[in-house]
C-alpha angles and dihedrals in degrees: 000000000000120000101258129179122265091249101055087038083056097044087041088053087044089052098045097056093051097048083051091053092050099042090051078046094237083135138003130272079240093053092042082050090053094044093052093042086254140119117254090248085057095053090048094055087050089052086048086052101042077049091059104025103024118209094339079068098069096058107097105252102211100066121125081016126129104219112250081238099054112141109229107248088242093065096037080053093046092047093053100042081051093052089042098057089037088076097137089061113102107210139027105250092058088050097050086047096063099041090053090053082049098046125053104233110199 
């Protein structure tokens, strides 16, 4: 098992006992989402994942991970130096049109 901080140690042994509860039907997939803060489709996808990777499968996976759509900090500056300076346009979609014809998306 991976070194994983104390929180998401703490949130993977929570998970699991619920799952536990709801798999031995001492409450509902429903109950064990609410308890989690999830809906019942996405319990239902942990309990798939604690089935095929055990207890590893409950640690989020994305952590100390950068997103794949991640916007380079250049463009988000460039977008927000365009709006700023596009003061006189009313609403937002105006706005967004003429910094996309500004700015090189790609």
């Amino acid at each position: 098992m991976a070194i994983y901080p104390r929180a998401a140690v703490e949130r993977a042994m929570k998970i699991q006992e619920v799952i536990l509860r709801a798999v031995a039907k001492k409450i509902t997939w429903t109950q064990a989402g609410e308890i989690i803060g999830l809906c019942e489709r996405q319990m239902r996808r942990w309990k798939e994942r604690y089935q095929e990777f055990g207890y590893d499968g409950l640690f989020d996976r994305r952590l100390g991970k950068p997103s794949p759509k991640r916007v380079p900090l250049a463009t988000v500056e460039e977008i927000l130096r365009c709006t700023k300076n596009s003061i006189a346009i009313s609403t937002c979609s105006t706005s967004t049109r003429s910094c996309q014809r500004s700015i090189k998306f790609g």
